[in-house]
N, C-alpha and C positions, 0 to 999 in steps of 0.2 A: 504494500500500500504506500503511496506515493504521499507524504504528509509537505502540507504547508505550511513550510517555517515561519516560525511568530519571527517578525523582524529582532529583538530580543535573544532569541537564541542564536543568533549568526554566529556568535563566539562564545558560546559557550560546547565545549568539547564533546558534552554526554548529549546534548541535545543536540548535535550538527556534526556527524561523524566528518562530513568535511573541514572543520574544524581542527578534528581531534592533532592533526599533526604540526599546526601552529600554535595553537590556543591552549593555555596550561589551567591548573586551576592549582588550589591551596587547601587543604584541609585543616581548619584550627581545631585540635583536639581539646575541647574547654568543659566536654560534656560527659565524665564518668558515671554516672546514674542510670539507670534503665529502670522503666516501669513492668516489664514482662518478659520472661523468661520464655526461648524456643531451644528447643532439643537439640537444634544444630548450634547455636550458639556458645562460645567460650572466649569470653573476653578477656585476653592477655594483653596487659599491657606495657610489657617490656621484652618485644619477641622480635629483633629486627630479622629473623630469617623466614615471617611467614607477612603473605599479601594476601589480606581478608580483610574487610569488613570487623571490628571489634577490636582491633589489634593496633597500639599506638607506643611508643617507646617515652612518653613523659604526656599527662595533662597541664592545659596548662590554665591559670586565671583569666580574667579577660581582659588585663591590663598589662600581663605577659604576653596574651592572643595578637594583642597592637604592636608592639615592640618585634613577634618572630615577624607577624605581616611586612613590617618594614623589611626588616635584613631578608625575607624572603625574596621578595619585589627588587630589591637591589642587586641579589643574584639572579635572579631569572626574570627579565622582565617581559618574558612570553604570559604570563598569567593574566587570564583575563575575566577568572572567575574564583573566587573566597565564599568557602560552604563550612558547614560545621557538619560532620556523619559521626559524631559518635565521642570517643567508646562506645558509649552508651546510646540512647538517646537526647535530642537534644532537648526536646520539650518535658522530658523527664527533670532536668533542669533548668529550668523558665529565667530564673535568675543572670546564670550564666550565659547562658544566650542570646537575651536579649540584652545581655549590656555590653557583650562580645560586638554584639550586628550594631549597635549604637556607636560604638569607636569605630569600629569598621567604616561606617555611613559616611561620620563624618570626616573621618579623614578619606576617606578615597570614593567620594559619591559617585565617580564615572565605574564603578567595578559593579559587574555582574555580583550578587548574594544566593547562595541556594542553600541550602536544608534537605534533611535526610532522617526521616521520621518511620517510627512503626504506625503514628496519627494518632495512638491510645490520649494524648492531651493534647490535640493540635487543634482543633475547635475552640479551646479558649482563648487561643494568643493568635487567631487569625490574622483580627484586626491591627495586632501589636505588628505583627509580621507583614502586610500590608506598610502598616504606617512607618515603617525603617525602612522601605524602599526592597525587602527581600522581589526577586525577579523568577528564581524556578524552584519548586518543592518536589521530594520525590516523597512516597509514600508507600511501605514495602505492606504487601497483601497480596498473602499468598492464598488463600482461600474463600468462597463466598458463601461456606457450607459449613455453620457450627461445628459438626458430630467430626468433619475432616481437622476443623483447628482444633477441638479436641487432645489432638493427636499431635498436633505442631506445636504448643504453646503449653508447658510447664505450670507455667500462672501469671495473673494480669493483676497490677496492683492501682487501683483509683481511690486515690487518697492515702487513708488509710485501712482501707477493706483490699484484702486478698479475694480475688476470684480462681475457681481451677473446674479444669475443666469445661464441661459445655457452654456455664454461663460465662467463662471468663472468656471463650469464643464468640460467644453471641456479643458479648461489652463492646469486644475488640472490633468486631466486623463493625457495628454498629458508629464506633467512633471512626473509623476508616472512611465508610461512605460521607458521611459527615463532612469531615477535612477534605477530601477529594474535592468536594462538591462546593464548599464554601472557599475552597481556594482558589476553584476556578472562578466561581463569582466575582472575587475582586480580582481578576487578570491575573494571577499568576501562569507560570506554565508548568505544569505536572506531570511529574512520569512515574509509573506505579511499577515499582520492583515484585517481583512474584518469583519466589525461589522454587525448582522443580523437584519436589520431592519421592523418589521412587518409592511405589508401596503406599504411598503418604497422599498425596494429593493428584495423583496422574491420574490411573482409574484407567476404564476402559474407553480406551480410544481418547485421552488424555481428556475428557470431559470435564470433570471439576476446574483444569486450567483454562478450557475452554469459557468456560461459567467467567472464570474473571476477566478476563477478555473483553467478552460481554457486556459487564458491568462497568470496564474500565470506560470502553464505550460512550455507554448508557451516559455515564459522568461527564462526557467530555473530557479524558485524560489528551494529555499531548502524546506521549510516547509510553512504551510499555514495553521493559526491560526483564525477560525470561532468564534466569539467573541458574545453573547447577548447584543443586546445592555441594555446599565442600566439606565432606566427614571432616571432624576435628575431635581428636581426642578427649577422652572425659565427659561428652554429650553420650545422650540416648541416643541417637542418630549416626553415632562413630561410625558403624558399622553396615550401614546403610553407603551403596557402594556411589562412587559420584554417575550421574549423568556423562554419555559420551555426546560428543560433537555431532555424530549424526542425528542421535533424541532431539536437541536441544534444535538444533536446526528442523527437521521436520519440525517439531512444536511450534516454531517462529513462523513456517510456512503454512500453518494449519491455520493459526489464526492473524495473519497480516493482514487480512481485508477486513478487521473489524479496526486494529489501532494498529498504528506505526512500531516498525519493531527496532530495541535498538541491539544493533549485533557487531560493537565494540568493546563492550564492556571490561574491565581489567580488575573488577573486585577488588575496590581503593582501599587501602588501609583508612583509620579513620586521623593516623599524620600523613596523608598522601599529597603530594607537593608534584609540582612542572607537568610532563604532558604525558599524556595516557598512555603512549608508547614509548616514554622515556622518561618512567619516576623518578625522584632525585631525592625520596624519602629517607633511605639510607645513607645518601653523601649529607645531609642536610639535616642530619641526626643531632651532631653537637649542637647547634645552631636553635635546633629546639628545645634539647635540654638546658646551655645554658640560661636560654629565655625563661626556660621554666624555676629557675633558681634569684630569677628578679625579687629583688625583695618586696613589699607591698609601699614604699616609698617611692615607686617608678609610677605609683597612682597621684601625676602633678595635674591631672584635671580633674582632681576631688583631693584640694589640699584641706581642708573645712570639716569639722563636727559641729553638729545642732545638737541641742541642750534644751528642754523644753524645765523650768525651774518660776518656782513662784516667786522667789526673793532674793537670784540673781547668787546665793551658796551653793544649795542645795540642787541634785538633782531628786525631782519631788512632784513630776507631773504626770499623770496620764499621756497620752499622745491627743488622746480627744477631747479633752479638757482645755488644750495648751493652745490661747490664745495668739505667742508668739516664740521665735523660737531667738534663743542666742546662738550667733554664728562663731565658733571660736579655731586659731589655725593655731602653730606654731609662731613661738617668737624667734629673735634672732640668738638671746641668751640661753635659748635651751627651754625655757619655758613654754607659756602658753598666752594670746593676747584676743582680747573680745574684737573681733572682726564688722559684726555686725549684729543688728537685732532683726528680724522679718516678720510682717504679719502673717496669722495662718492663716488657709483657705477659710470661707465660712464651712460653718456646721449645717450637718443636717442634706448630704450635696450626694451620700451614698459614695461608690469607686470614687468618684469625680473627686473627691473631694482629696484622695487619698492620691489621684494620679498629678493633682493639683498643687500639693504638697512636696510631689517627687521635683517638679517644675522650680516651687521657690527654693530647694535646695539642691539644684542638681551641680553644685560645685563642692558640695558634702557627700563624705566616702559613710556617713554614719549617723543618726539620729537619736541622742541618748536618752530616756525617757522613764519617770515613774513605773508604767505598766503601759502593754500595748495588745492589742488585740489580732487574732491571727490574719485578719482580712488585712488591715491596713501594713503588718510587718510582709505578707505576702506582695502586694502591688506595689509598695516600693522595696522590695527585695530586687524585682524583675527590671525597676529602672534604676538601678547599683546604688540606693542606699539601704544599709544596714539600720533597722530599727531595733535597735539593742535596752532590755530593760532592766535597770540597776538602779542604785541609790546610794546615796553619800555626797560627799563632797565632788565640786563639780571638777576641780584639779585632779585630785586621785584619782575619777574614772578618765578624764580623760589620757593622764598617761598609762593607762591601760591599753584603750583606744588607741594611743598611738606605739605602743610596742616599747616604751621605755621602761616598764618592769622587766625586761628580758627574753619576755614572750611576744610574740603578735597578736596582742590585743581582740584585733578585728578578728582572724580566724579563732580566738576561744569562744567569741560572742558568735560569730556563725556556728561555729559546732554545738551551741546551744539553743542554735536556732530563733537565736536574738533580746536574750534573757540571762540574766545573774540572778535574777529573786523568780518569784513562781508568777506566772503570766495572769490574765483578767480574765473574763467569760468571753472575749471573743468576738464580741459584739461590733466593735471599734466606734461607738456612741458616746467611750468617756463615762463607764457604766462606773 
């Protein structure tokens, strides 16, 4: 099937096989998390002798992700598209990602963005992903038949509930069509990866693959990428033998006349860097590790902590309560000096109010607060600040925050998910 190129993808490499041999692309690995578990899958992340999909030799923050971009681009400046695939997924980490595509945008808004999702959360950050300028999304869906992903998918996690099994199929398909659907809505361009699995999803006369085909169709997918599945040790699936070149090919020729097929594919790592046919992943190794050993001080476009406090000592406010925030940086003595004061959004505004918030502080890496609720620590986690809740004095947290007790601050408050004392109901009202 003869597909008509979205003007947009002319340089991009997986969507324009003509492409593929000028046109490079960049993979920032910022995304370790995954929300579900497939049988094929074994996410190594320090493997430089294997090219898959899950496998990356250093993750990295999103303010390291800017820093390899650069030294990336400087050595190859064939690239002409910046994706995030993984480890994990990327929308299993919301945070990370979109504050990764946020640097990205604005330092290089002439670049192609894609993404590389299983879709399990890719319906809530559509509009996010729209609004940064992302340009093509893939979306891997390998089956349109529960009782088949049954058998593909280990477990699907939403939220926090575990699903297994049928219904954690049914979730999955369900949010699949979902993101397909709403990403073509706002123009994206979309290609649905569907890995072939023998025994698993082929069936007679490769039907069930046909089924997605179909569906991909139905959606309006741009392209539709049949993928071998690759045993890998320590899966249920090891043993399950890979797909030959001829399968995969007849499967591409069976269903071409429903969606465009792509049949260059090189099963990118998710550090995969330069052109399809001449990765530079493994020369370009150092280059990311070092990156990844930046310290959190290399974040000079959020030099800033807010402090929400009633009487200018203490930190001592709700987040929803706090009519205004104090802006405080570093001094030049070592210390710390009041930068600013800012009004808060009004109350009462729902998300708005909280994505309104991320706006007047978006030159703060941190928001130190009384108590905070999961809603509003969530929406401004995803536009890179940190709403961390503690109490005391407003100097002692803040060298905390900034890593002068000898620890990095920042990541002790993220790995508690933005709390030193015990959190509120959640509500984000200022309850």
């Amino acid at each position: 099937m003869s597909a008509i190129l979205d003007p947009k993808s002319v340089k991009h490499p997986c969507f324009n096989k003509g492409a593929s041999g000028s046109c490079g692309r960049v993979h920032l690995p910022v995304a370790p998390k995954c929300n579900i578990q497939c049988n094929y899958c074994n996410r190594k992340y320090d493997c430089v002798n294997e090219s898959r999909p899950g496998v990356t030799s250093a993750v990295l923050k999103p303010f390291q992700a800017l820093e390899y971009t650069k030294q990336v681009l400087d050595k190859e400046p064939r690239i002409t598209v910046i994706g995030i695939a993984g480890p994990g997924d990327p929308m299993a980490n919301p945070a990370e990602t979109l504050e990764t595509m946020r640097l990205i945008r604005e330092a290089y808004p002439h670049m192609l963005f894609c993404l590389s999702s299983n879709g399990l959360a890719m319906p809530e950050y559509v509009d996010d992903l729209a609004s940064l300028g992302v340009t093509h999304a893939t979306v891997t869906m390998s089956t349109v038949d529960p009782a088949i992903g049954a058998k593909i998918y280990s477990w699907v996690r939403d939220g926090n509930v575990v699903y297994r099994g049928q219904a954690a199929a049914e979730l999955l398909l369900s949010r699949q069509l979902e993101a397909i659907a709403a990403l073509k809505a706002r123009g994206l361009a979309v290609k649905v990866n569907t890995i072939m699995i023998p025994g698993v999803n082929t069936g007679d006369d490769n039907a069930p693959l046909k089924a997605v085909a179909e569906k991909a169709r139905e959606l309006g997918a741009d392209l539709m990428n049949l993928m071998p599945m690759h045993p890998t040790a320590g899966t249920p699936f090891a043993d399950i033998a890979e797909p030959d070149k001829d399968a995969v090919h007849a499967l591409r020729a069976q269903v071409d006349h429903l969606v465009p097929q792509m049949t260059h594919c090189r099963r990118c790592r998710a550090d995969a860097v330069g052109l399809l046919c001449a990765d530079r992943s493994g020369e370009l190794g150092g280059v990311l590790a070092a990156c990844g050993k930046l310290p959190p001080q290399g974040q000079d476009d959020r030099p800033h902590i807010a402090v929400a406090t009633r009487e200018g000592l203490l930190i001592n406010q709700h987040l929803g309560e706090a009519k205004r925030f104090q802006i405080w940086g570093k001094a030049e003595n070592g210390g710390f000096r009041l930068v600013d004061e800012r009004q808060a959004p009004t109350a009462g505004c729902g998300p708005t109010r909280w994505e309104d918030l991320a706006r007047v502080l978006c030159d703060c890496r941190a928001v130190l607060v009384g108590a905070v609720g999961d809603t509003p620590r969530k929406i401004l986690a995803e536009r890179g600040v940190i709403a961390a809740a503690c109490s005391g004095f407003i100097e002692d947290a803040l060298r905390v925050a900034y890593g002068q007790t000898g620890v990095d601050g920042l990541e002790v408050l993220r790995a508690k998910h933005g709390g030193l004392s015990k959190p509120c109901c959640g509500a984000g009202d200022g309850c």
